[in-house]
C-alpha positions as CSV (number, residue, x, y, z in Angstrom):
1,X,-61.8,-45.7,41.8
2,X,-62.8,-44.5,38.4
3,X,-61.4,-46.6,35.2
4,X,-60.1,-44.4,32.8
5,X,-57.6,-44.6,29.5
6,X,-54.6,-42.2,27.8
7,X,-52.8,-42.7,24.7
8,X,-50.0,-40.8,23.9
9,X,-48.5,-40.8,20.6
10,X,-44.5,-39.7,19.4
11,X,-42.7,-39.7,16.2
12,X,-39.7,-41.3,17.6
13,X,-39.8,-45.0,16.0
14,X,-36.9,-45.4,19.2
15,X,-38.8,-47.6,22.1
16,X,-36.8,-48.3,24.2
17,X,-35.3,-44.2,24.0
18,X,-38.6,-43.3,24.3
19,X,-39.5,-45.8,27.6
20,X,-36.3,-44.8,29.0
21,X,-37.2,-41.1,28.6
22,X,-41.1,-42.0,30.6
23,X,-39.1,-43.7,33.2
24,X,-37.0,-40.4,34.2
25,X,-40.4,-38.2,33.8
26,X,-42.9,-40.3,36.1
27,X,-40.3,-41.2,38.6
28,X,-41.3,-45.3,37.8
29,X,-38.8,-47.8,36.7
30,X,-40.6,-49.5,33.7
31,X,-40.0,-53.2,32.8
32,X,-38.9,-54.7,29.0
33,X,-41.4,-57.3,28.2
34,X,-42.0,-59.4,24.5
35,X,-45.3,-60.2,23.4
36,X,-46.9,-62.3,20.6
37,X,-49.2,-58.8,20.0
38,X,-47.0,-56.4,20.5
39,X,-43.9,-57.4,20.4
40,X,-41.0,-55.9,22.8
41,X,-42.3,-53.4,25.0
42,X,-41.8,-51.3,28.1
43,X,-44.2,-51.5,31.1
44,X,-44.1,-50.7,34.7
45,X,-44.8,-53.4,37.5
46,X,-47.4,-53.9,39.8
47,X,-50.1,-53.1,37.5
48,X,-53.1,-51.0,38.4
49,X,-53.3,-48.1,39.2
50,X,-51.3,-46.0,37.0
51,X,-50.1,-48.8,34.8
52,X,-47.9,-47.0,32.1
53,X,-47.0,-49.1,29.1
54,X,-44.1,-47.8,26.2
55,X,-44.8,-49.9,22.6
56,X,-44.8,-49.5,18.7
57,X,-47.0,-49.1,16.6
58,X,-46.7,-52.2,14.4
59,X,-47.9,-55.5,14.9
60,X,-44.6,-57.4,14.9
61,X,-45.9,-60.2,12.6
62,X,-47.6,-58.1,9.3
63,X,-46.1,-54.4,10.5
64,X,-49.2,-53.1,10.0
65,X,-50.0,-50.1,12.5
66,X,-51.6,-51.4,15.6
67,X,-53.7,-47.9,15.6
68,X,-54.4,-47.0,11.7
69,X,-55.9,-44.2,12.6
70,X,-52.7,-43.1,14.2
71,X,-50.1,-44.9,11.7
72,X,-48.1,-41.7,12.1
73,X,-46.9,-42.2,15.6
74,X,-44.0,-44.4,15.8
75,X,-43.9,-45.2,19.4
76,X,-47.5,-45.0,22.1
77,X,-47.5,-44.5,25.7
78,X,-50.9,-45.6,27.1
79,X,-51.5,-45.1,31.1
80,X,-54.4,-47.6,32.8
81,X,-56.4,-46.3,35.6
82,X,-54.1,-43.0,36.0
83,X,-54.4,-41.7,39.5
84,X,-52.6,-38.5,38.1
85,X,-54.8,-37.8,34.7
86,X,-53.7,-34.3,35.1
87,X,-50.4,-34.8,36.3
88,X,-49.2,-37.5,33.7
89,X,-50.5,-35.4,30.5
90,X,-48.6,-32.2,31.5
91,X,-45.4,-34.2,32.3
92,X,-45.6,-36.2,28.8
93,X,-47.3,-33.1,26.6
94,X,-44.4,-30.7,27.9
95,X,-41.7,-32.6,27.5
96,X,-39.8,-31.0,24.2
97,X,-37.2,-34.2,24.5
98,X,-40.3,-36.9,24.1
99,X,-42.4,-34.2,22.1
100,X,-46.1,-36.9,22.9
101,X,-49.2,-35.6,21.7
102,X,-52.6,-37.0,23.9
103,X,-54.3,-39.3,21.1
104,X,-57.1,-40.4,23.3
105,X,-58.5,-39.5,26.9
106,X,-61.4,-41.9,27.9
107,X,-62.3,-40.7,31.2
108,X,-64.9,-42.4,33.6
């Protein structure tokens, strides 16, 4: 199976709203976890494949924007290994409610 990477970016500074809001679009119940990096965050279990993954944007220690580039986005979704490439960015992109914009699509 191929490797490949999404990032989705919203407004919405709401995580757990926003992880909530995943959960009822890709049918996957997804897990609250804390980390040192990235503080409390959303994530589905099992792993790969289609590992889907709900977080801020701020490092919890200094607040600065994990992705500068994309310091604008509040909350990220990023999908591992997606089995559904397609499939995943037309639930997330047409979804007025979680309103995500595809911020990188690293294909292999």
């Amino acid at each position: 199976m191929d490797k490949n990477y999404l990032l989705y970016g919203t407004l919405s500074d709401d995580v757990r709203g926003v992880a909530q809001r995943v959960e009822k679009l890709i049918g996957k119940p997804l897990q609250e976890r804390d980390s040192i990096h990235w503080g409390d965050y959303f994530m589905t279990a099992g792993g790969k494949p289609d590992e889907v993954s709900v977080y801020a944007n701020e490092d919890p220690e200094d607040h600065e924007p994990h992705f500068e580039e994309y310091a604008e986005y509040r909350t990220l979704i990023s999908i591992y290994d997606s089995t559904m490439i397609d499939e995943h960015d037309r639930i997330l992109t047409s979804d007025p409610e979680l309103s995500a914009e595809l911020l990188i699509r690293d294909i292999h």
